[in-house]
C-alpha positions in Angstrom: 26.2 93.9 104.8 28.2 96.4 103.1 28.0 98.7 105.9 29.3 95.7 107.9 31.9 95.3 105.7 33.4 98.6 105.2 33.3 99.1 109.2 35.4 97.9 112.1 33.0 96.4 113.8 33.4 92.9 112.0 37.6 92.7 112.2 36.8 93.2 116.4 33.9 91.0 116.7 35.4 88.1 114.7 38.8 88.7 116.6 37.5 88.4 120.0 34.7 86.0 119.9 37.1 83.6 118.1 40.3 84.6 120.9 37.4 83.6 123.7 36.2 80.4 121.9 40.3 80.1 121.9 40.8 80.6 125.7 37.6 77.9 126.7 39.5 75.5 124.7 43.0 76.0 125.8 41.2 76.2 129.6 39.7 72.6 128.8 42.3 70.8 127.1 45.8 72.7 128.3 48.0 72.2 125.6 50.5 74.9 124.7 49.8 73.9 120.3 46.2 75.0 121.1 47.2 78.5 122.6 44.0 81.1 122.1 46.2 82.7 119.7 46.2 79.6 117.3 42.7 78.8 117.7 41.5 82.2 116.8 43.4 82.6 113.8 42.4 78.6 112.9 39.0 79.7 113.3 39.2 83.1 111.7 40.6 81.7 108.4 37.8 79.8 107.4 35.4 81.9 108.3 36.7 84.4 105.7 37.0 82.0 103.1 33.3 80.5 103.3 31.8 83.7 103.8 34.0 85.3 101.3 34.9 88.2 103.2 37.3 90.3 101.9 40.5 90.1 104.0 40.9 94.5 103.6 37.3 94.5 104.9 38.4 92.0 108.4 41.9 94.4 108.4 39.5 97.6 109.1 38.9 96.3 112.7 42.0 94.2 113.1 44.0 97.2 112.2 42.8 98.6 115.1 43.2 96.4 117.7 47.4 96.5 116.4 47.0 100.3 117.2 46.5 99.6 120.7 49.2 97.1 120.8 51.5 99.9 121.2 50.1 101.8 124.3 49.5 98.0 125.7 53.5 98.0 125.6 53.6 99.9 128.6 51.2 97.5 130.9 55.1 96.0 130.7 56.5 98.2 133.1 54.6 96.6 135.8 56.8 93.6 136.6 59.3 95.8 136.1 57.8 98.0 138.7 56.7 95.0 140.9 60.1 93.1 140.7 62.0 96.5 141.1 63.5 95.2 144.6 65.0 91.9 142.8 66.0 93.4 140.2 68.7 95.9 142.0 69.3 92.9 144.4 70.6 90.7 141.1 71.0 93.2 138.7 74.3 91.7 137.7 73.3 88.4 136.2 70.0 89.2 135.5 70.9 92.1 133.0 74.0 89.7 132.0 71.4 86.7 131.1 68.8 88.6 129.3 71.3 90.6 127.1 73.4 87.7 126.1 70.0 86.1 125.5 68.8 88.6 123.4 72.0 89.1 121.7 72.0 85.5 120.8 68.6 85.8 119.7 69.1 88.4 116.9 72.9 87.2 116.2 71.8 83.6 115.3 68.9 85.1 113.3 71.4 86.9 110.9 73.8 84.7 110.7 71.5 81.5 109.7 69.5 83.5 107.6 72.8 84.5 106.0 73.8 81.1 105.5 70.3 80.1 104.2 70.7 82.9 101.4 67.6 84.8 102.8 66.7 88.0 101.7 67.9 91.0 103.9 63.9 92.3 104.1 63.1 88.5 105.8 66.1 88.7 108.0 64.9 91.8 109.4 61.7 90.7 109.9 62.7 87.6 112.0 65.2 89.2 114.3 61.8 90.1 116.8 61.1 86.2 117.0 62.0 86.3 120.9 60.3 89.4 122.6 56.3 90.2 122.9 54.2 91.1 119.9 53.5 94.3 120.6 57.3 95.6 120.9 58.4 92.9 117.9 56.0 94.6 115.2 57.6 98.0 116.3 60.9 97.3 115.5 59.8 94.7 112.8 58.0 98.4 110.8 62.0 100.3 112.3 64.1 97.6 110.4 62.1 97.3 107.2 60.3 94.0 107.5 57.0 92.6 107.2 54.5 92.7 110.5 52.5 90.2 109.7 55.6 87.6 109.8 56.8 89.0 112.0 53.9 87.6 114.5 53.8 84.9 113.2 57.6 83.9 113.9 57.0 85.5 117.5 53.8 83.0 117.8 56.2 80.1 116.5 59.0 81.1 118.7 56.7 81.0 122.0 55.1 78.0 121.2 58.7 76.1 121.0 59.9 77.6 124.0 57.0 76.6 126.3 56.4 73.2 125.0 60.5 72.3 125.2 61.9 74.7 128.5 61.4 71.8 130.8 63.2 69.5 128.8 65.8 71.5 128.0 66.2 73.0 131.2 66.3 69.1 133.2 68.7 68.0 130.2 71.0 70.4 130.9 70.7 69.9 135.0 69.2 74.0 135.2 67.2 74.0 138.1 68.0 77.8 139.9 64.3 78.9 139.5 65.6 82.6 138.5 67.7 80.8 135.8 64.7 79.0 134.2 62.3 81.9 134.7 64.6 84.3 133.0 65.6 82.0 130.1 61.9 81.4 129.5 60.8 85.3 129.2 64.2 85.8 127.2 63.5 83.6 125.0 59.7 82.7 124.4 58.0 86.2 125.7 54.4 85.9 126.9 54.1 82.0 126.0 57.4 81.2 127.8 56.1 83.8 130.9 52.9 81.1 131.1 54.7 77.9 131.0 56.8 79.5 134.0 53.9 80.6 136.1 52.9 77.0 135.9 56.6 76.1 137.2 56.4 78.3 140.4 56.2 81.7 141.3 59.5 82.6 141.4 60.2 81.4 137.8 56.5 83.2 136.8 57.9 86.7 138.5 61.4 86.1 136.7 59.7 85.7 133.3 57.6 88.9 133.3 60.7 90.8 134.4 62.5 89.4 131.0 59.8 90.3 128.8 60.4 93.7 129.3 64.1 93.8 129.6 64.7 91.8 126.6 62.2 93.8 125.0 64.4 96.7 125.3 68.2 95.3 124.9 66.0 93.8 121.7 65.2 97.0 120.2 69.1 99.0 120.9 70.7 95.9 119.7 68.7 95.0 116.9 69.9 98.2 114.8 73.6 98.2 115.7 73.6 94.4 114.8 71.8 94.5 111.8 73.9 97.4 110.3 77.4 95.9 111.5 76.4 92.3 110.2 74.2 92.8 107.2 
């Protein structure tokens, strides 16, 4: 047990069976609260506590797994790559939508948490809210703040954005499928990217191009804003 503990074989195990228990579930029932993501750590919680595992011995192997979420950033490049032809067809308002998206996105962070009289370390760790994890803890480590918030205000933000796009985008008569597919990757990364496969194509293709773009207007703005605001 102690060589079990002090190895990373538990933190991987533990991650993945509980992600796949996560993805039969989500498969079964469809509902964008009970995203693999929040089953797994739902599942992996408890587990700790009633075995009293020590949370450094599960961090061993779930360190690692973080390390490859940084070379996993570049499997990004592909919708880039794949929607390369659309992209320098609309370039215009695409690159218009996503930075003013993302601009918004870290803006209203700073400003609200200004107003809210939060501390400049939890500021900086919510301005990654919008774009994918693996970029957000990144520039979440760059700017000072706290990873492990960090994900979870990315998980938050993705959850929101998938479960009220359709609304929001009938309420306010949006129904250009670029329009909705871009706002949804702009604004709710992987999770938003899902709930617009299940729109249509066009909106899934549109999605995956954001990700990446606002990935990257997320991390050159991030710093210019954060030093000129805060």
């Amino acid at each position: 047990m102690e060589l079990l503990l002090n190895s990373p074989i538990l933190g991987i195990i533990l991650s993945v069976f509980t992600f796949q228990i996560g993805i039969l579930i989500f498969r079964r029932i469809n509902f964008m609260l009970l995203h693999p993501f929040i089953i797994s750590v739902l599942l992996i919680i408890p587990i700790l506590l009633i075995f009293n595992i020590p949370l450094g011995s599960y961090m061993i192997g779930g360190d690692l797994i973080t390390f490859f979420l940084g070379p996993a950033t570049v499997v990004l490049a592909i919708p880039l790559y794949n929607e390369i032809k659309t992209l320098k067809k609309h370039y215009i308002p695409i690159l218009v939508s996503v930075i003013t998206g993302s601009t918004i996105a870290i803006v209203s962070v700073i400003l609200i948490g200004q107003i809210l009289n939060l501390s400049p370390a939890l500021i900086v760790t919510l301005i990654p809210k919008s774009i994918t994890n693996p970029i957000g803890i990144e520039l979440s480590k760059q700017l000072g703040g706290d990873p492990a918030i960090t994900v979870a205000s990315i998980v938050f933000t993705g959850l929101l954005g998938a479960i009220v796009a359709s609304f929001t985008c009938r309420w306010l008569g949006i129904k250009n499928p670029m329009a909705i597919g871009l706002a949804l990757g702009t604004s709710a990364h992987a999770m938003g990217t899902s709930r617009a496969l299940e729109l249509g194509e066009t909106e899934g293709a549109m999605a995956g191009l954001a990700i990446g773009l606002a990935g990257l207007a997320t991390v050159l703005l991030a710093p210019i804003f954060v030093h000129w605001l805060m």
